[in-house]
N, C-alpha and C positions, 0 to 999 in steps of 0.2 A: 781755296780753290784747288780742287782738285783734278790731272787730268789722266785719261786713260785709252789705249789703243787698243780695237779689235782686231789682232793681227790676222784673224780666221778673215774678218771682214775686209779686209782695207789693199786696193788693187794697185798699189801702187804710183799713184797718180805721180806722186809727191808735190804736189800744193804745201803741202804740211814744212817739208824741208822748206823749201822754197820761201817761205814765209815766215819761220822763226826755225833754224840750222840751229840756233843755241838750246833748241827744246826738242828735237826732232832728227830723227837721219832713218837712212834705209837699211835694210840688212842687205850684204853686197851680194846675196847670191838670189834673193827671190826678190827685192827693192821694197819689201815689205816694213812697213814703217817701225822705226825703233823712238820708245821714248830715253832722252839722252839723259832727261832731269824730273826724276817723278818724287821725290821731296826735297824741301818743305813743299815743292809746286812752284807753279811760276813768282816773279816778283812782282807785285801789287803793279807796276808801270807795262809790264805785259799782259796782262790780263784782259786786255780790248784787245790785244792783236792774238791771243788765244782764241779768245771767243770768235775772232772771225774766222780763224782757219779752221776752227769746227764746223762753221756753215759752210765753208767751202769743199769738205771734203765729200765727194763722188762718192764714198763707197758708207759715209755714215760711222766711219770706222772709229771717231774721234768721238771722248765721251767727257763732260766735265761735269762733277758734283762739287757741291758750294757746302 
């Protein structure tokens, strides 16, 4: 699994933080989503809680290919 951030896209909600800090943070001047761990990808026991902060995110900005 793979996952990926529209920084163009994503308003900062932070749902994303919010919900896995070990995958996710904001950039401190625009709060604009940063990925903290983009390989190997997440670990196989996050993978359900990946997948939901993807549905959760307002701005669509969260992308995951398999």
């Amino acid at each position: 699994m793979k996952v990926s951030a529209d920084q163009a896209a994503c308003i900062g909600a932070g749902l994303c933080v919010l919900r896995l800090p070990e995958m996710f943070d904001q950039h401190d001047d625009t709060g604009v989503v940063v990925l903290r761990q983009t390989e190997p990808g997440p670990a196989p026991e996050d993978e359900k809680a990946v997948l939901e902060v993807v549905e959760l995110c307002p701005a669509r900005a969260l992308r995951v290919d398999r």
